[in-house]
N, C-alpha and C positions, 0 to 999 in steps of 0.2 A: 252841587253840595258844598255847603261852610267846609271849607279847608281847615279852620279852628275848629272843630268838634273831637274831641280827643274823649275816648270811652277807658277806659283801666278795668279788666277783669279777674280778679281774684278765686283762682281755682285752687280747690281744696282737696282734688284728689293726689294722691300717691303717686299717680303714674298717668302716662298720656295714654288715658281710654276715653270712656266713652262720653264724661263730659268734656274734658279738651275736644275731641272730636268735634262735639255741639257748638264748641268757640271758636275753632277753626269755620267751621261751617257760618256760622253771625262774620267773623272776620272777613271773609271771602265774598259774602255778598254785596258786598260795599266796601272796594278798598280806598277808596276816596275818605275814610274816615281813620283818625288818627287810633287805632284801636291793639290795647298791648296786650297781651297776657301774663299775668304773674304766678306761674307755678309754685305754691307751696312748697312743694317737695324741692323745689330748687333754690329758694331762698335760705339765710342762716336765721333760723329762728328755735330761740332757746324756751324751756318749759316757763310759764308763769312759776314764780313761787309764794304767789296770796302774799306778800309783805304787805301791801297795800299801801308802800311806799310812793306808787305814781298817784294817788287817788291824793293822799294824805300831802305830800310834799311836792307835789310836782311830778309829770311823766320825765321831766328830764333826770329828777332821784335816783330811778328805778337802775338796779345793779346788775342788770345784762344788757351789754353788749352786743348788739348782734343788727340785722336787717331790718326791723320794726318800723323805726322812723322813715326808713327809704320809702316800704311799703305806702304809710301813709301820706308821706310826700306825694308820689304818684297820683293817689286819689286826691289829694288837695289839688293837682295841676290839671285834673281832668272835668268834664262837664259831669260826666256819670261814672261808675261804677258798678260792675256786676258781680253782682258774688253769687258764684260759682260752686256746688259742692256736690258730689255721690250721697244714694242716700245709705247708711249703714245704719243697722239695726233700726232703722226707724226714725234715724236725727242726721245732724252734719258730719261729717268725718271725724278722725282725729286733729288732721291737720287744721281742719277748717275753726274746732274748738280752740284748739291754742293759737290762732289767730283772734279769735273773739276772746281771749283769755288774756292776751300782749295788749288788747287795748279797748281793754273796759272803764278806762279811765275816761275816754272818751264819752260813755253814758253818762261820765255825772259833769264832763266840760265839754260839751259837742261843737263840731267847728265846722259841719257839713250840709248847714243850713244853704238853700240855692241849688245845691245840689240834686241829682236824681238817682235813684237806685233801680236796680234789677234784682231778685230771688231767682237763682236758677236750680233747677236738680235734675238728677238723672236717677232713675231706680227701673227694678227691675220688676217688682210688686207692691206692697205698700208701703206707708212711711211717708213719698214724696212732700205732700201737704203738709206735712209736719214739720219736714224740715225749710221748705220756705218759710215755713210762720215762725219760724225761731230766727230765721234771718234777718227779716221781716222787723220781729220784734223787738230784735236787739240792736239791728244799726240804724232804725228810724231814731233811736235814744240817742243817737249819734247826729242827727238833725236831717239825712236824708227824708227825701219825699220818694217812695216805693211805688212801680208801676207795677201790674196785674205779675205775678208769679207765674213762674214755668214751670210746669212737671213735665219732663219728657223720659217716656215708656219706654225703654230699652230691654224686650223680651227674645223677640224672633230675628232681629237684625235682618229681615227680609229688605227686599228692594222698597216694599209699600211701605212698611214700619220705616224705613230709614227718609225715603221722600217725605212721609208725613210727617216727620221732626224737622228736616228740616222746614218744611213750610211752616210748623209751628213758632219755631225760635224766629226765624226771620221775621215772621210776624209783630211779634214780641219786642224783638230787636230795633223792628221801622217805627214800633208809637215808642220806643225809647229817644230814640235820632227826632220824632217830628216834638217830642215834649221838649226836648233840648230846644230846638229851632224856635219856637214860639215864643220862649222866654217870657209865660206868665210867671207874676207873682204867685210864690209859693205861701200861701197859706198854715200857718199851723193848725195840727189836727188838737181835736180838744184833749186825746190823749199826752201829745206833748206839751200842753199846758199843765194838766194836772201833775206829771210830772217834772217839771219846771218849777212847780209849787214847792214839791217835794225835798224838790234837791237843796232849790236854796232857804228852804225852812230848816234842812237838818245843816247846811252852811253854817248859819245863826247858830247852832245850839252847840256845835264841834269846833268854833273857828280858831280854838287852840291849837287842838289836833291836826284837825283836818284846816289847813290854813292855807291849802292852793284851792279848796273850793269855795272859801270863803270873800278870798281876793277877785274870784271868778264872782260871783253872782254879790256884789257887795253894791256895785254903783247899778245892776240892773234892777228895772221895777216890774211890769206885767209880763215882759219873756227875756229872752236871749238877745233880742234884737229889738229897736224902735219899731213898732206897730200898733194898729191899731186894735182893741181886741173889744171885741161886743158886752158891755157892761154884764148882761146876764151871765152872760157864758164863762165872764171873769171868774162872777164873785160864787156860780155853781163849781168852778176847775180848785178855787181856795176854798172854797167848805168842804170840796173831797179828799184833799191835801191836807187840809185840817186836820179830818177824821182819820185819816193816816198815820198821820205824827203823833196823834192823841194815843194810837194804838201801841204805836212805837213804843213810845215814852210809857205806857204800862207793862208793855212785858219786859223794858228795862228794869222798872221798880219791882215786878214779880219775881 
C-alpha cells in the first residue's frame, strides 16, 4: 500500500458514538494509510456571522479567529476527505452546519479540484440519504469528486447489525483508497460547469463589491482549471447559466 495516501475525516458528531465508531472501524482496517480524524466537537470553531466578508473580501477578512484554516489545511494535504456526520432530524448536525457555514466561501472559490470525497452518515431511521446529498451537494461546489455515499443503520447494535456495517464502510472505504491509487483524470460534472458559469457571471456584475471573486474567476475562461470541455456541452452549461442570471437580475429589478 502507497505510504503517501493520507485520508482526513471530518466528523460532525458531538461526542464519540456511533459515527466515530464507524471511522475507527475504516481507520483500523488499513493502518498502512495515513488516515486522521478531526472531531468537531474538539476543534475551536466559532458561529458564522453571514458578514459575507470572506466571500466579498477575501476568506483571510473574515473576523474569527479560531481553527478554520487548520481544518482546511488538513484537507488540502490530504488525497481525500470524509465527511463524517449523524443524522439529526433528517440533515447533518449542528456541528457539522457550522462547519459548511465557516466555509462556504469556498463554493464560490473552490480549491479541491483532484481531490476525492466520501458522504458518510449514521442514523438510526430515516433522514440518512438526505443528509449525504447535502454533503454531497455542498462540497462538490467545493471542487471534490464524490464516491457512492454511506448510510450506515445503527438500530439493534446486535453482533449482525454491527459486522454488516462494518463490511459496509470498509467496502466504501477500499473504492475510496483504489480511486486514490489510479489517479484518473477527474473530469468535471456538467453540474460544476453550469455552476462555474454562474459564479463567474455574478463576479462580472458585483466586481466592486465582491472583488475576491472577481480577482478569482477574472483570467479563467471555460472552468477553474485548463481543460478541455465538449463544445456542446459548453455552450448547453452557458445557456443554463444564462437563464439563471437572467432570473437573478429580475427579481433584483422586482
Amino acid at each position: 500500500m502507497d505510504r503517501r495516501i493520507k485520508i482526513v475525516a471530518i466528523c460532525g458528531s458531538p461526542r464519540k458514538g456511533n459515527t466515530f465508531d464507524i471511522l475507527k472501524m475504516i481507520e483500523q482496517s488499513n493502518p498502512e494509510i495515513d488516515f486522521k480524524i478531526l472531531m468537531l466537537s474538539e476543534v475551536h470553531l466559532k458561529d458564522c456571522l453571514a458578514c459575507y466578508s470572506c466571500i466579498n473580501n477575501g476568506e483571510m477578512s473574515c473576523p474569527l479567529n479560531d481553527d478554520r484554516d487548520m481544518i482546511i489545511k488538513e484537507m488540502k494535504d490530504a488525497n481525500a476527505t470524509i465527511f463524517a456526520s449523524p443524522t439529526y432530524s433528517r440533515t447533518i448536525s449542528a456541528l457539522m452546519k457550522k462547519f459548511v457555514e465557516r466555509t462556504s466561501y469556498l463554493a464560490h472559490r473552490p480549491i479541491f479540484f483532484g481531490k476525492y470525497a466520501l458522504a458518510l452518515t449514521t442514523c438510526a431511521g430515516f433522514g440518512g440519504d438526505l443528509t449525504c446529498t447535502y454533503l454531497k451537494e455542498n462540497f462538490t461546489q467545493c471542487g471534490f469528486k464524490f464516491l457512492p455515499s454511506v448510510v450506515i443503520m445503527v438500530a439493534t447494535k446486535s453482533q449482525t447489525e454491527t459486522d454488516h456495517n462494518r463490511k459496509k464502510a470498509i467496502q466504501a472505504y477500499g473504492k475510496l483508497v483504489r480511486a486514490i491509487q489510479a489517479q484518473e483524470d477527474i473530469k468535471p460534472s456538467f453540474g460544476q460547469l453550469v455552476y462555474f458559469n454562474i459564479l463567474k457571471s455574478i463576479s462580472e456584475l458585483n466586481k466592486l463589491k465582491g472583488w475576491a471573486d472577481y480577482e478569482f474567476y477574472k483570467d479563467k475562461n471555460d472552468f477553474y482549471y485548463d481543460i478541455k470541455i465538449p463544445i456542446v456541452k459548453n455552450k448547453l452549461a452557458r445557456w443554463i447559466a444564462a437563464r439563471e442570471i437572467k432570473k437573478m437580475i429580475a427579481n433584483k429589478k422586482g
